[in-house]
C-alpha positions in Angstrom: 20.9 182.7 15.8 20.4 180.1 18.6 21.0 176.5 18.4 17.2 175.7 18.5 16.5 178.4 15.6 19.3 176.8 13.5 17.4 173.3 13.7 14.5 174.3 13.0 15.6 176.5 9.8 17.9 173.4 8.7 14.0 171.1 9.2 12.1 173.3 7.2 14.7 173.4 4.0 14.4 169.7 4.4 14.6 167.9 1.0 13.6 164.6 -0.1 17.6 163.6 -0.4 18.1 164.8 3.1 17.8 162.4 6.1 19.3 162.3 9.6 22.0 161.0 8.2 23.1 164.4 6.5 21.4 167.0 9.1 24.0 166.2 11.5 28.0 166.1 11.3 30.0 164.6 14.1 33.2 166.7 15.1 36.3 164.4 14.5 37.9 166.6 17.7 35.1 167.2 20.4 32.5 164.7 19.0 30.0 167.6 19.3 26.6 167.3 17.1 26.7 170.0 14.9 23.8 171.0 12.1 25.3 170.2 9.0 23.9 173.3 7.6 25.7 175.4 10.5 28.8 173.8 9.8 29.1 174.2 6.0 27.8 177.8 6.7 31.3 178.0 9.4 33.7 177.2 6.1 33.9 173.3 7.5 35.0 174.6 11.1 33.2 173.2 14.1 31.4 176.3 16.5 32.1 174.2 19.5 35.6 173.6 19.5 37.3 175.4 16.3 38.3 172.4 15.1 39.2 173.0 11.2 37.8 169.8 8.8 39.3 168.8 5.6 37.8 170.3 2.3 38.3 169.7 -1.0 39.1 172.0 -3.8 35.2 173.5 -4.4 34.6 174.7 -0.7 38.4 176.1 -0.8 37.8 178.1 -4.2 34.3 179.2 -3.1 35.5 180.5 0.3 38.6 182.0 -1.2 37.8 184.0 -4.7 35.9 187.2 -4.6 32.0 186.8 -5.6 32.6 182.4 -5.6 34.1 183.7 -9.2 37.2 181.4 -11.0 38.2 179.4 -13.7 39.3 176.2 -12.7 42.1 175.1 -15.0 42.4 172.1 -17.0 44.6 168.8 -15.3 47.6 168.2 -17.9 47.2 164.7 -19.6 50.4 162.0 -17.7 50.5 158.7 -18.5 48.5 156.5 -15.9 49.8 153.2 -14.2 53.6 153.5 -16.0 54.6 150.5 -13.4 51.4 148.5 -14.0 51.5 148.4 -10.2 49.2 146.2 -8.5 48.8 145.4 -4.6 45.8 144.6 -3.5 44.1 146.2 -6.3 45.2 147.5 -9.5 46.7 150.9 -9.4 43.9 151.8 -12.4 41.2 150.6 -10.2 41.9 152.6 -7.1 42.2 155.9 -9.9 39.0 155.3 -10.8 37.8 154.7 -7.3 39.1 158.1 -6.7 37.3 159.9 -9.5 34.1 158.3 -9.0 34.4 159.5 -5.2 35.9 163.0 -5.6 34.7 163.9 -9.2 38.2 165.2 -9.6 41.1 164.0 -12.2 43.7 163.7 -9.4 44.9 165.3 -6.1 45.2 168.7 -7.1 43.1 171.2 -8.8 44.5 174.7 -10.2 41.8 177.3 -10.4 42.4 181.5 -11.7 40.8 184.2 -10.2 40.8 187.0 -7.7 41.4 187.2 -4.0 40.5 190.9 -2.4 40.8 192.2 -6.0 44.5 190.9 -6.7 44.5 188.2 -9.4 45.8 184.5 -8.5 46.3 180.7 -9.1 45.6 178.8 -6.8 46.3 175.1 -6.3 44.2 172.7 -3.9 45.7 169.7 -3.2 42.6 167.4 -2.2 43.4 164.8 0.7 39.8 163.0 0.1 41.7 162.1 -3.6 43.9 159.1 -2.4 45.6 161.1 0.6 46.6 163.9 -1.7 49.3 161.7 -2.6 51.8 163.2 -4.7 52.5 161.4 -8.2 52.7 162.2 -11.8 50.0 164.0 -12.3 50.0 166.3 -8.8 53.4 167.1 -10.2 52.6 168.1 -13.4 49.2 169.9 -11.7 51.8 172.2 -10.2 54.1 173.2 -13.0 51.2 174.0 -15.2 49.7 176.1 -12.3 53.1 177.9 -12.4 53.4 178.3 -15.8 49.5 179.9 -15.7 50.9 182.4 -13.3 53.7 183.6 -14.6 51.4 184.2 -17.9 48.9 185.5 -15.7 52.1 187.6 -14.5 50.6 187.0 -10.6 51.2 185.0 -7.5 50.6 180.8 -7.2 49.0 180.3 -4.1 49.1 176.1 -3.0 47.1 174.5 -0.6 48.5 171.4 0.4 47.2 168.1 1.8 49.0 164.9 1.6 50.4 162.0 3.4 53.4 162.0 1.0 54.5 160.2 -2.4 52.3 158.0 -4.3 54.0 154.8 -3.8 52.0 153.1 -6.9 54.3 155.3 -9.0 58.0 154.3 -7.2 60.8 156.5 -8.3 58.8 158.6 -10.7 56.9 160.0 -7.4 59.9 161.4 -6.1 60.9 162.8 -9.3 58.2 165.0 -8.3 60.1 166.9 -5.9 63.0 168.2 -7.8 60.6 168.7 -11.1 58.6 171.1 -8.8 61.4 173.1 -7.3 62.6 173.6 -10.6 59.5 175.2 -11.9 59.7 176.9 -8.9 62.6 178.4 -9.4 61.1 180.0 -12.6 58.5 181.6 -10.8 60.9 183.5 -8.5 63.0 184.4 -12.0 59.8 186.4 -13.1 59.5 188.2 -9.5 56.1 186.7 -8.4 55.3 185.6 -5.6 54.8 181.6 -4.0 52.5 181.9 -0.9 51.7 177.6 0.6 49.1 177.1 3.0 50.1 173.9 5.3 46.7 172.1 6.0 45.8 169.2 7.7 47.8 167.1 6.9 51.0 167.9 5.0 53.3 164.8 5.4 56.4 162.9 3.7 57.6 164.0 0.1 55.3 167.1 0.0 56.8 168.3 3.2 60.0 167.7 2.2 59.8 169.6 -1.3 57.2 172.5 -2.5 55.4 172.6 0.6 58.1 174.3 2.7 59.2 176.4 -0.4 57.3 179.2 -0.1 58.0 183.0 0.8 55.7 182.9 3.0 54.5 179.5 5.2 51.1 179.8 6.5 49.4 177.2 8.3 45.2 176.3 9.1 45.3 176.0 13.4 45.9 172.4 14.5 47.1 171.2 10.7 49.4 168.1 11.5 52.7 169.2 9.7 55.6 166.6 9.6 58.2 164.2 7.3 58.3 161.1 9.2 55.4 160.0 11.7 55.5 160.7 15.5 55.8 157.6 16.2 58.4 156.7 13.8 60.4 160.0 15.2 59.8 158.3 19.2 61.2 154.7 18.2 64.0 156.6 16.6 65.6 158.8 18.7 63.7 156.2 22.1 63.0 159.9 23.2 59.5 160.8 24.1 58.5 164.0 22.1 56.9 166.8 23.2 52.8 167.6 23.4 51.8 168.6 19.8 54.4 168.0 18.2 54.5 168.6 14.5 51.4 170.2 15.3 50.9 174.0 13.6 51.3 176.0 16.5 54.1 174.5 17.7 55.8 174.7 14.2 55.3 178.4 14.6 56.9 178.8 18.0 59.9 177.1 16.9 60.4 179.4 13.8 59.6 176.8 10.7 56.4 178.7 9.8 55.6 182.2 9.4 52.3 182.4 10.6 48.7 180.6 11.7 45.6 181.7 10.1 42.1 180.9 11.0 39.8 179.4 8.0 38.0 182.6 8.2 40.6 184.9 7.9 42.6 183.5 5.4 41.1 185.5 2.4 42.0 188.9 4.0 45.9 187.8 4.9 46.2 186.4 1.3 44.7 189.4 0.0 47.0 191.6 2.0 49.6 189.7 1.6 49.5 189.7 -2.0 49.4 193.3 -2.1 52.8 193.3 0.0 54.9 191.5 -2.0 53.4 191.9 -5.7 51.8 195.1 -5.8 53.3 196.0 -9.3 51.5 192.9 -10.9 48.0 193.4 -10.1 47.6 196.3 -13.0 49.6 193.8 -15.5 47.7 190.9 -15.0 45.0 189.7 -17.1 
């Protein structure tokens, strides 16, 4: 379909809700003008460039489970604001902030389903939700979406997206990292599977626990990967580092991840995958 044909079909499904503020989104990389409709259709990746835009957990399951077809799991009840932390704003306040915006309990959502026939749990941590940031509840997201899939006797599949601990929650954020490699540890007890998908961007505490756990590292091209910023790295060491650094692609050339996966082939090497390392399950699981 041509450019011109794409317009036109996107002004004809106009809607009273839709304006030019919503027919057209700007590419954060190229700055290209792209149909909105053309872009959503492309799984959130620009046609011009390739460049791969944050999603949240909805796109991630539709685009992922066979026939748009899951169960997305219930969030485990934690106990909100335990250091009655206030900066700027009341810890509570910038929750609820978060909710109203995302529509989501916290940063990450565990949905149950199947990907190329093989059943799954998958988690999506959601950048848009307070930069993904790992606290209480993202921690206790996880281990229930662990304990679903050892039930569920399949794989846990996590999509991560974070710029690190939540620092409203202090010590009990970083208690987060050892609670999640112990569960963890469970899930390789019972044989299954732990596939993580690095996306854009998978920073501090994350990076240095669950997110680099995996038996197999996969990455979305151009994700920003990292612990510490660039920047911080630079005025560190007063070397200048090299071009795209802590950058996907050059995390797979120097052996830290196993592989980068376009947007639109990630359901086929998940799929395959799976079928590679827990081909016994698939017939067990529910």
């Amino acid at each position: 379909m041509s450019w011109l044909s794409s317009v036109r079909k996107g002004i004809q499904s106009l809607t009273k809700r839709q304006s030019a503020d919503n027919l057209w989104h700007k590419c954060k990389k190229c700055a290209s003008m792209v149909f909105t409709k053309e872009w959503e259709d492309n799984q959130y990746v620009c046609p011009r460039c390739d460049h791969h835009d944050r999603i949240g957990p909805n796109a991630r399951f539709d685009s992922l489970f066979d026939r748009q077809k899951y169960e997305v799991l219930a969030s485990p009840e934690v106990r909100e604001d335990p250091l009655k932390f206030r900066d700027t704003k009341r810890y509570t306040d910038r929750i609820k902030a978060a909710r109203s915006s995302t529509g989501e309990r916290d940063a990450l959502i565990n949905a149950f389903g199947k990907i190329e026939g093989h059943p799954a749990v998958v988690g999506v941590q959601d950048f848009a939700f307070m930069g993904g940031s790992m606290g209480i509840a993202v921690g206790a997201a996880i281990v229930a979406g662990l304990q679903k899939a050892i039930s569920k006797n399949c794989p846990y599949i996590l999509f991560t997206a974070a710029g690190g601990a939540r620092m409203q929650e202090g010590i009990l954020s970083l208690m987060q990292m050892p609670r999640t490699t112990v569960a963890l540890a469970k899930l390789r007890e019972a044989g299954l599977p732990y596939i993580v998908v690095l996306t854009d961007p998978t920073t501090g505490g994350v990076t240095a626990s669950y997110a680099m756990l995996g038996d197999v590292q996969i990455a979305e091209p151009g994700a920003l990967i990292g612990f510490a910023g660039q920047r911080v790295i630079e005025q560190t060491i007063r070397e200048k580092l090299p071009e795209g650094f802590q950058r996907a692609e050059y995390l797979l050339e120097h052996g830290m991840i196993d592989m980068v996966v376009h947007r639109h082939a990630l359901k086929d090497r998940i799929g395959r995958l799976m079928g590679y390392l827990a081909p016994q399950k698939d017939k067990k699981a529910a």
